[in-house]
Each structure stands twice: as structure tokens, then as C-alpha cells.
C-alpha positions as CSV (number, residue, x, y, z in Angstrom):
1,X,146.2,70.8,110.0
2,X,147.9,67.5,109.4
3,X,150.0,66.9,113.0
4,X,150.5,63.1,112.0
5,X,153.7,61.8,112.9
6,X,154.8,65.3,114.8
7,X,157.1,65.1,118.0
8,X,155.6,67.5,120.6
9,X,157.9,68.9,123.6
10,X,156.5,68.0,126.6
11,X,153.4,70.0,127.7
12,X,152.6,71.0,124.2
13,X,150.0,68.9,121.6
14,X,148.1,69.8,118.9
15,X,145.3,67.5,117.0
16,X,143.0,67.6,114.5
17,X,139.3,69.0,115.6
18,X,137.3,65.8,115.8
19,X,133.6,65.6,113.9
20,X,131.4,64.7,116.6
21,X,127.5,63.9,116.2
22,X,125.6,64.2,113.0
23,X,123.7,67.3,112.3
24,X,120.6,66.4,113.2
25,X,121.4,64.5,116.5
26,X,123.1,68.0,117.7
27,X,120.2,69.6,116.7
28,X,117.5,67.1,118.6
29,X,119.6,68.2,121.7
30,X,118.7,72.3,121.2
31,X,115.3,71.7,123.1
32,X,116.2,69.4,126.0
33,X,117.0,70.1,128.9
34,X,120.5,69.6,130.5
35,X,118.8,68.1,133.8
36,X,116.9,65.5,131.8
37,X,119.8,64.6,130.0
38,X,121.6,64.0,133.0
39,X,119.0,61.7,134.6
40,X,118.9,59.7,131.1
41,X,123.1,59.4,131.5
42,X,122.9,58.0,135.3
43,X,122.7,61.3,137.5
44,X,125.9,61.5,138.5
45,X,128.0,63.5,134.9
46,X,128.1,66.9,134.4
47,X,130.4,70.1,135.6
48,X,130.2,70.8,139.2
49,X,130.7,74.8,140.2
50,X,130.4,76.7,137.2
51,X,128.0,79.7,136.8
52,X,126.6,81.1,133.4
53,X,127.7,84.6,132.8
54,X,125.2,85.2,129.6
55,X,122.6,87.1,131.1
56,X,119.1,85.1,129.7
57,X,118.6,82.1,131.9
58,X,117.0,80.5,128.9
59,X,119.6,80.4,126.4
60,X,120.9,76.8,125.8
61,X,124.5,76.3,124.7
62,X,124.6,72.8,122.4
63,X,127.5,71.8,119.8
64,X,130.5,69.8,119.4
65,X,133.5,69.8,121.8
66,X,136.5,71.3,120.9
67,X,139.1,71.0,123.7
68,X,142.0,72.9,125.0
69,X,143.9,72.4,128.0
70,X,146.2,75.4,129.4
71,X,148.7,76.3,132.0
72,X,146.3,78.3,134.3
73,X,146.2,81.7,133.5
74,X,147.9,81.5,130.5
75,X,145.6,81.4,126.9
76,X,148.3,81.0,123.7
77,X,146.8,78.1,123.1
78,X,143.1,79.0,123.1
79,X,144.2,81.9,120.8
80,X,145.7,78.9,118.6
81,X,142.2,77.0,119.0
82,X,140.5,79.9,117.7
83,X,142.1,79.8,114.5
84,X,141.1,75.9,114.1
85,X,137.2,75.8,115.4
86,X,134.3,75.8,112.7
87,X,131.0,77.2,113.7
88,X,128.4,75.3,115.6
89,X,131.9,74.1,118.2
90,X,132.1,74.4,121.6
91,X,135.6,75.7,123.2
92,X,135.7,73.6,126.5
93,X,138.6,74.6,128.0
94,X,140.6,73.3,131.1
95,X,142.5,75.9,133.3
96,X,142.9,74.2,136.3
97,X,140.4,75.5,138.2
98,X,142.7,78.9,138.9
99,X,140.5,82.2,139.1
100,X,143.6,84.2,139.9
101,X,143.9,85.7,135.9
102,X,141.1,85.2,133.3
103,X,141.3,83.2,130.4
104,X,139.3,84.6,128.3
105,X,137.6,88.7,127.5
106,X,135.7,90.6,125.4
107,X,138.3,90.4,122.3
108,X,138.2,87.0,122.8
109,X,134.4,86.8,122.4
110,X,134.3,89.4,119.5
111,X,136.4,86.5,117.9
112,X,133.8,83.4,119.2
113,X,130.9,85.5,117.1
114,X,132.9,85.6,114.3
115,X,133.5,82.0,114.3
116,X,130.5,80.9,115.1
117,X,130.8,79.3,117.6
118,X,128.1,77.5,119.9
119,X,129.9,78.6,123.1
120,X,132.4,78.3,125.7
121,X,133.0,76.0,129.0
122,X,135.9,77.6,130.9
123,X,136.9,75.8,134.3
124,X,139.1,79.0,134.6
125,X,138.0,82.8,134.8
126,X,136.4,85.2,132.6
127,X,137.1,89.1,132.6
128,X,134.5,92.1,131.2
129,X,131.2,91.0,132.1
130,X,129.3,93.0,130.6
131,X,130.3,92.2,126.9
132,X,129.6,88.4,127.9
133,X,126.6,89.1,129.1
134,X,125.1,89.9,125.5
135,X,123.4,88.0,124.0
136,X,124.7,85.8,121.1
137,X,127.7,84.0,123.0
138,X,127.2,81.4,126.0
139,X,129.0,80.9,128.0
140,X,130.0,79.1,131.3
141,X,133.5,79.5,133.7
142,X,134.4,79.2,137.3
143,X,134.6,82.9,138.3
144,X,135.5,86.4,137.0
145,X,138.8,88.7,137.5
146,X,140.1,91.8,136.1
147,X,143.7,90.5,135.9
148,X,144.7,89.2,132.1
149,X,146.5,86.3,131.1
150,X,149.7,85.6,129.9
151,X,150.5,84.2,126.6
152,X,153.6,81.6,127.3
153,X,152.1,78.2,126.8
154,X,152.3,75.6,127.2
155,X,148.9,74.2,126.4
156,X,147.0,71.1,124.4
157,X,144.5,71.4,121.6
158,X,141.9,68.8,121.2
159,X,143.0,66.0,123.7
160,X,140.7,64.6,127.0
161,X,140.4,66.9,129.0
162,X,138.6,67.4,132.9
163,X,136.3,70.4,132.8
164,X,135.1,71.2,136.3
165,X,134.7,67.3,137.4
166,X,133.7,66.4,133.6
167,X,135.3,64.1,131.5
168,X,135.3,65.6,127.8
169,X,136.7,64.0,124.8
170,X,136.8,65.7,121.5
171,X,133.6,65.6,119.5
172,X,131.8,65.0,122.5
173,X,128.3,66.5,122.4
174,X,128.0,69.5,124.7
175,X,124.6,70.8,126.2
176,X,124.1,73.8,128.6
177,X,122.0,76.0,130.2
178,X,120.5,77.4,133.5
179,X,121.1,74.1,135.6
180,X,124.8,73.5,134.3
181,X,126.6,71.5,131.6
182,X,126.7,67.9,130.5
183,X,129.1,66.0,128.2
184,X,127.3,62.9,126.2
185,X,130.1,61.1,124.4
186,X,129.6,61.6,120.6
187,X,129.5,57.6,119.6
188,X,126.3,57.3,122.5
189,X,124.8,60.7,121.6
190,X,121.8,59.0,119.6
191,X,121.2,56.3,122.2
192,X,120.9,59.1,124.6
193,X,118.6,61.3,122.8
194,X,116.3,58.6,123.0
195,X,116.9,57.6,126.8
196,X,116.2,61.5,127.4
197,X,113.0,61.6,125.3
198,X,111.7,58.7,127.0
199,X,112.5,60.1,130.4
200,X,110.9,63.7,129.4
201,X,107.6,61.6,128.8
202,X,107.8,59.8,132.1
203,X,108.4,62.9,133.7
204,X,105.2,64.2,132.1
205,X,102.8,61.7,133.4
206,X,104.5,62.1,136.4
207,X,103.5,66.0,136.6
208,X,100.4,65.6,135.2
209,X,99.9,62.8,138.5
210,X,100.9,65.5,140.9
211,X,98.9,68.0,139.5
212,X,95.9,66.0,139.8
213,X,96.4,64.3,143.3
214,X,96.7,60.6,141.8
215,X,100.4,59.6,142.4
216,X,100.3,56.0,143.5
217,X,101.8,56.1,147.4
218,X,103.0,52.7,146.5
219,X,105.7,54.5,144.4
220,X,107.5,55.3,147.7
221,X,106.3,53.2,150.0
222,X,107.6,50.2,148.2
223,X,111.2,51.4,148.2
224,X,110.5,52.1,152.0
225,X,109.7,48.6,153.1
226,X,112.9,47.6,150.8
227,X,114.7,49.9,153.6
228,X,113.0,47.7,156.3
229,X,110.5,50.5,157.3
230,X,106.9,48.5,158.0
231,X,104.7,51.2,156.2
């Protein structure tokens, strides 16, 4: 869609998908997990009060960001993004936080497996739970309702958005799974994947210490005397 040089009424936007990591970088990020990725990124990023309403705690949402924002409980315009995606995207979508009328159901996810997509990231509500929770479609939102949407706009397609206290550009990489969701911004992704590897084999020699009883006590106490503490 070329929306280059386009005047948008207020409230309404629509841009092109953005590309996002190579290939293989997305695919590096399949087998790590989203805590680690966090630590590697500063400990303080990710969505705050979603739940996962696939049913297998192990499945792992990973792709590239594809953004919409909405009015809350209104999805025209995630019916529009859904014409636009290509496989391997993920819809995150901002609604504002509202649970009072789901954003998305089980049409709407007969029409994500089509696609292909990687998943969804809804700070809004979901409706027919049971469908979601199949497997084949992941997917993470703020809460559940039986009442629909409306389809009145207005709405913004592939524009920053806030997902449940995330930041998330377009083409951002997006990783989820049983502990929450993390955005890593597409132009640090590879720098990342190697913060996050690093910190996986720390945390290894770390376990394998605990397991055995030979954690150094200095580890702690140092940052205690630091505090003023005379241990």
C-alpha cells in the first residue's frame, strides 16, 4: 500500500508494515526465554498485566511487530491490519486498556491461522476462549468478555504504539511466553541476542554453583558492606 504523501483525518493513519530483523536473528530468539531477555535489556521493559490465554505454558510467541492502535472496543482497523500482515508478524495492538468489549474472537483467529501469523499482543480483551485456547495461535490480552466490538474507527496501523506499559515500534522484535512479553527494538535485536546468550551462560554457572553448595558468599556480602552493613 503506498500511503506516501496521504492527508489522514485526525485519529486515522495508515503505514506501510515495517521489515524488522533478519530471518535468522528472529529465529535465534524462538529458544530464549523472555525473562533472560529482559535481564539482557535492563530489567525494567516488558508488558505489565497481561495473561496468555493459549492453553500450553510452553509455547513461545516470536516475530515481527505489526502495530495497531484502536478506539477501545472498536476493531475496524485490526480487520484492516489483517488484510496487510504477512506470516511470521505479530499483531500488537493497543486498546487502551478497556476490557468492557473484546477486540478480538474466534473469527478473528480463524483469520490469524490463515495468515500466518506469529501471534497477537492485545492490551484490550479477548472473547471465546476456548477456540484461543488451541493450539496454533498465541496469544496474550488484558482480560476476556462476551460483549463484541463495534466497527466505527477510528484507529492507526503501524505507528508507536504503548502495549500494556511497552513501548513498541513497528518491526520491533516481539518474544512471549509463560512469564510475559518483551519488545527488543529491531535495529538492537542482534546486539541483544548476544547480551542474552551471554547472560543464559552466566546463569548456568550460576545454577550449577547452587546446585553444588559453592556460591562465593562474597557475591552478597560485598554489595552488603557497600550498603554500610559490617558483615
Amino acid at each position: 500500500m503506498n500511503t506516501e504523501n496521504k492527508s489522514w483525518p485526525a485519529g486515522w493513519r495508515i503505514e506501510p508494515r515495517a521489515a524488522g530483523p533478519a530471518a535468522d536473528i528472529v529465529d535465534a530468539f524462538r529458544g530464549l526465554p523472555a525473562a533472560a531477555i529482559g535481564d539482557a535489556m535492563s530489567r525494567n521493559v516488558g508488558t505489565l498485566g497481561l495473561r496468555q490465554y493459549h492453553a500450553k505454558l510452553e509455547t513461545v510467541l516470536c516475530g515481527t511487530a505489526f502495530t495497531v492502535r484502536v478506539r477501545p472496543g472498536d476493531n475496524l482497523m485490526i480487520h484492516k491490519a489483517l488484510t496487510m500482515v504477512q506470516p511470521g508478524d505479530v499483531l500488537v495492538i493497543d486498546g487502551g486498556a478497556d476490557v468492557s468489549q473484546a477486540l478480538v474472537g474466534g473469527l478473528i483467529r480463524t483469520t490469524c491461522v490463515a495468515k500466518g501469523l506469529a501471534g497477537l499482543v492485545i492490551d484490550g480483551a479477548v472473547r471465546d476462549l476456548c477456540e484461543w485456547a488451541e493450539d496454533g495461535m498465541p496469544i496474550f490480552a488484558r482480560g476476556h468478555t462476551h460483549r463484541g466490538p463495534s466497527k466505527d474507527g477510528p484507529g492507526e496501523i503501524n505507528v508507536p504504539v504503548c502495549c500494556a506499559g511497552m513501548v513498541v515500534q513497528p518491526g520491533d522484535l516481539i518474544v512471549g511466553d509463560a512469564d510475559g512479553v518483551i519488545a527488543v527494538p529491531a535495529a538492537q535485536a542482534a546486539d541483544v541476542l548476544a547480551r542474552t546468550r551471554a547472560h543464559l551462560q552466566k546463569e548456568a554457572r550460576t545454577r550449577e554453583e547452587n546446585r553444588t553448595g559453592t556460591s562465593d558468599p562474597e557475591r552478597f556480602d560485598a554489595l552488603l558492606r557497600a550498603k554500610g552493613l559490617p558483615v
